[in-house]
LUMLUM-945291 format. One record per residue (C-alpha): residue number from 1; x, y, z. Coordinates in pm, whole numbers. Example, Ala and Ser with C-alpha at 12.3 -4.5 7.8 and 13.67 -1.06 7.14 Angstrom:
<nodes>
<i 1; x 1230; y -450; z 780>
<i 2; x 1367; y -106; z 714>
</nodes>
This chain:
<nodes>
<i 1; x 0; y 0; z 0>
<i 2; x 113; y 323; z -106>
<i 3; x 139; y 605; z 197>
<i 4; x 56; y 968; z 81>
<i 5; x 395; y 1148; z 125>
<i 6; x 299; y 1544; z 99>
<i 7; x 448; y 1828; z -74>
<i 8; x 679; y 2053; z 98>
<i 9; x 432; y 2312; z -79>
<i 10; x 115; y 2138; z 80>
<i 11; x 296; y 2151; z 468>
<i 12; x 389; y 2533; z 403>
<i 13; x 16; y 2566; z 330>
<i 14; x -92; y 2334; z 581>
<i 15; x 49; y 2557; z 836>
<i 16; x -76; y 2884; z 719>
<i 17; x -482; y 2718; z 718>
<i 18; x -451; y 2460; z 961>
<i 19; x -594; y 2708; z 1236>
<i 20; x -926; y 2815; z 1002>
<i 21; x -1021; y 2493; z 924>
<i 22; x -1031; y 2420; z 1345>
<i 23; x -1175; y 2712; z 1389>
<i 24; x -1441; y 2649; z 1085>
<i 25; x -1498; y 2287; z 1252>
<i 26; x -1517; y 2406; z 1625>
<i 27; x -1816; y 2682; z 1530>
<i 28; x -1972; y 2400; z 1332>
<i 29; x -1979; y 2160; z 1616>
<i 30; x -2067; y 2483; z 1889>
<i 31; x -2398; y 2590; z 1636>
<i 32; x -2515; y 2198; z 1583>
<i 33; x -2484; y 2209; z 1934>
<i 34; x -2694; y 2521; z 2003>
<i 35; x -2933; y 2392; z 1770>
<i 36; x -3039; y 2076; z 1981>
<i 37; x -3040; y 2291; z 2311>
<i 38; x -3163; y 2675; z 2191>
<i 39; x -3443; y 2599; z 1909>
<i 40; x -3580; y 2264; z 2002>
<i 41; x -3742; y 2393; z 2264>
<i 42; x -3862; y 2701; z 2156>
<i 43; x -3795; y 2670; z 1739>
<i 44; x -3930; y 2949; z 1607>
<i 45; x -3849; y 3065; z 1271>
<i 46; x -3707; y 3407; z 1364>
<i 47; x -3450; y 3186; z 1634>
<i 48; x -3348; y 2981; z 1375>
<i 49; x -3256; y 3252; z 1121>
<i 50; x -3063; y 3425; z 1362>
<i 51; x -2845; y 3143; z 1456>
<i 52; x -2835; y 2985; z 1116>
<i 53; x -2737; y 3363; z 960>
<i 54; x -2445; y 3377; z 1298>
<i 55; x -2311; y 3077; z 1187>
<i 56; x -2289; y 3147; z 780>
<i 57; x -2139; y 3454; z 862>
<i 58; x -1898; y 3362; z 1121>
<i 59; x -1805; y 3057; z 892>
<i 60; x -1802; y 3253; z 572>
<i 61; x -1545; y 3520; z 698>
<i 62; x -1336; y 3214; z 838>
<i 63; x -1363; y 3060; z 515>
<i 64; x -1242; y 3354; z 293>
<i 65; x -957; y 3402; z 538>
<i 66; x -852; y 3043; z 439>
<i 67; x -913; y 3108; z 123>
<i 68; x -665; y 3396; z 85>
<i 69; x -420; y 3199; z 294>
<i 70; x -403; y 2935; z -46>
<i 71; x -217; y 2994; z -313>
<i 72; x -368; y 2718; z -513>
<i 73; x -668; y 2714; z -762>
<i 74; x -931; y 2582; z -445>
<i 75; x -857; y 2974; z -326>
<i 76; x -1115; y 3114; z -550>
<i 77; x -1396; y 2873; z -451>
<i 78; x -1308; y 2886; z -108>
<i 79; x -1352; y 3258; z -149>
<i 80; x -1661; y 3219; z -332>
<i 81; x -1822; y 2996; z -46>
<i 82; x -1678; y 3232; z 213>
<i 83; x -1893; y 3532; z 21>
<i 84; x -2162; y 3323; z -56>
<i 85; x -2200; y 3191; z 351>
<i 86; x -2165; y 3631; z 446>
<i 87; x -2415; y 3692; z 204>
<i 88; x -2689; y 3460; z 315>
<i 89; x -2637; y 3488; z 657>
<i 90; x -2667; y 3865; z 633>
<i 91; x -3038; y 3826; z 468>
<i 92; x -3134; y 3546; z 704>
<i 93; x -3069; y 3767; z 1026>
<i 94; x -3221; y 4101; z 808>
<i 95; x -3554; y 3936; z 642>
<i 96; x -3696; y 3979; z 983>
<i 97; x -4096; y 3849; z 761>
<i 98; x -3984; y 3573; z 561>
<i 99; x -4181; y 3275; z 547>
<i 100; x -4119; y 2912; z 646>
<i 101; x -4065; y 2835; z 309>
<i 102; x -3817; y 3094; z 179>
<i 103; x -3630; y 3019; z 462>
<i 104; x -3611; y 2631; z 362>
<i 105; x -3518; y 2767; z -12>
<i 106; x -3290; y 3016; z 108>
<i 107; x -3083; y 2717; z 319>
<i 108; x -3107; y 2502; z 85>
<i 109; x -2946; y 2693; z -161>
<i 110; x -2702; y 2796; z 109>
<i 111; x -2602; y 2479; z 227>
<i 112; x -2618; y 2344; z -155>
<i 113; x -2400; y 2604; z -296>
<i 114; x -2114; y 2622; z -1>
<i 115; x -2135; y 2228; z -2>
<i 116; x -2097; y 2189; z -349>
<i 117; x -1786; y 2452; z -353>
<i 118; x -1644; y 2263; z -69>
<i 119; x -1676; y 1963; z -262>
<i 120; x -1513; y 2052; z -618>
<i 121; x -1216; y 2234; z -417>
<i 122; x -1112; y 1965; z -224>
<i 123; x -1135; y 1727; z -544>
<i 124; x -887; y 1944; z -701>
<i 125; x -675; y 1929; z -400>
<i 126; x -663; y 1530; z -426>
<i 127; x -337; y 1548; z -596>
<i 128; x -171; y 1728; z -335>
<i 129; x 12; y 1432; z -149>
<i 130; x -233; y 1444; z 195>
<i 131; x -545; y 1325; z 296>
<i 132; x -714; y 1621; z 429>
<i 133; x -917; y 1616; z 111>
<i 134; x -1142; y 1339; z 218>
<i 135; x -1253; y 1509; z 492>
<i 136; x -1309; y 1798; z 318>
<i 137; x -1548; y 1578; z 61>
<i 138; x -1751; y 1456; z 380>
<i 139; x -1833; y 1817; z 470>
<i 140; x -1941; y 1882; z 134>
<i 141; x -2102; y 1611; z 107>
<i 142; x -2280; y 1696; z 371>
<i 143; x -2366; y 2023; z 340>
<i 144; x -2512; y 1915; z -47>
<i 145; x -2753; y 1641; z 155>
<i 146; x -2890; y 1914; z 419>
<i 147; x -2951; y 2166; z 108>
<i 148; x -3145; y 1916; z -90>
<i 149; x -3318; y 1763; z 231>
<i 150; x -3404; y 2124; z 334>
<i 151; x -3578; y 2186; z -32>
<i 152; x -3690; y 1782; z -141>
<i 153; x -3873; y 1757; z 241>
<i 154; x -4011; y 2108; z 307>
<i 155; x -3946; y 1970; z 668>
<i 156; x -4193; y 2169; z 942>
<i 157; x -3927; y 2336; z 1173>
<i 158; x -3850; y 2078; z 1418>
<i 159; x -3753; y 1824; z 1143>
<i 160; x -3535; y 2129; z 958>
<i 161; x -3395; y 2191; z 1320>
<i 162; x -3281; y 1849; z 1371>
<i 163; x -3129; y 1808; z 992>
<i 164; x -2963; y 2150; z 1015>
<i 165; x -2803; y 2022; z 1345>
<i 166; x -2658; y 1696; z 1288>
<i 167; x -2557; y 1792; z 970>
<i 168; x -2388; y 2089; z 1119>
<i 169; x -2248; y 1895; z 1432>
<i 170; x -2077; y 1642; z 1146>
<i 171; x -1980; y 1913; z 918>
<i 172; x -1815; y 2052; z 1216>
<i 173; x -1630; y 1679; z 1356>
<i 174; x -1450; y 1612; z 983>
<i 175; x -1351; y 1962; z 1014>
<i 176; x -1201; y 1924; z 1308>
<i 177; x -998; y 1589; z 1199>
<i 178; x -912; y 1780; z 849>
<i 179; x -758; y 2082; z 1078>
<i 180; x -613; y 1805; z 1325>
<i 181; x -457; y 1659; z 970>
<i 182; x -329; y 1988; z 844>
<i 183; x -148; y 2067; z 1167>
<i 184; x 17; y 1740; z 1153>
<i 185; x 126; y 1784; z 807>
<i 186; x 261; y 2134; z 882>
<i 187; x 470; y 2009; z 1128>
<i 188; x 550; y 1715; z 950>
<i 189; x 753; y 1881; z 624>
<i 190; x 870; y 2206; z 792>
</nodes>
């Protein structure tokens, strides 16, 4: 069996990102996490936007400060997630009348779009000598499941809750171990 040897390149970026993808992972896990214990119990629409929008921001600005930390092609979609999680979060905690259902759409196509970046960018970083990548795929993955759940279910609130959650708490674990990874690396060929 082959064993992944990476680049010098990959540990010099490893230790520049290493700390945003923890830090990406840890809010994940902290959000899921607030989503069992906040808006079960009281999971109203309005409660859910604001944490959801929190977290999108808060994970979009950590995401574009990865991004400009790369100096590979997976910069620019990192970037473009990192915009695209600001953007929505912004109109989730400022469309103070929405509806149940624009909120579902609006997640979706959230959690869809960031998902889906995640997902091609860490495909293209395959080739880089580590492993990281995979768990970069399972958060994209992931994130692509919750948008299409969010829109193919039209869940009532406690079912979105409960998706949004778990998916986030996951999300937030294989970012974590991907962080864990990158640290290691950067230590590893420095």
């Amino acid at each position: 069996m082959a064993v992944l040897q990476p680049s010098h390149e990959y540990g010099s970026t490893a230790a520049k990102v290493w700390p945003w993808s923890m830090t990406r992972g840890a809010l994940a896990v902290i959000f899921g996490i607030l989503g069992f214990v906040l808006l079960l119990p009281i999971g109203t629409l309005r409660m859910f936007a604001m944490v959801i929008g929190i977290f999108a921001i808060l994970d979009g600005v950590a995401n574009g400060v990865e991004a400009s930390r790369r100096r590979s092609t997976p910069m620019v979609l990192r970037g473009i997630a990192g915009l695209v999680g600001v953007v929505f979060g912004v109109l989730a905690l400022v469309m103070t009348g929405m509806t149940m259902t624009t909120m579902l759409w609006m997640t979706g196509i959230w959690a869809f779009v960031i998902g889906g970046l995640e997902f091609v960018s860490n495909l293209i970083e395959r080739g880089a000598g580590h492993r990281d990548w995979i768990f970069g795929l399972i958060m994209g993955g992931l994130a692509v499941v919750l948008g299409v759940l969010a829109v193919a279910l039209m869940p009532g609130m406690t079912l979105l809750i409960w998706l949004a959650a778990i998916a986030t708490v996951l999300w937030g674990i294989a970012g974590l171990i991907m962080g864990g990874s990158e640290r290691s690396l950067s230590r590893h060929t420095s």
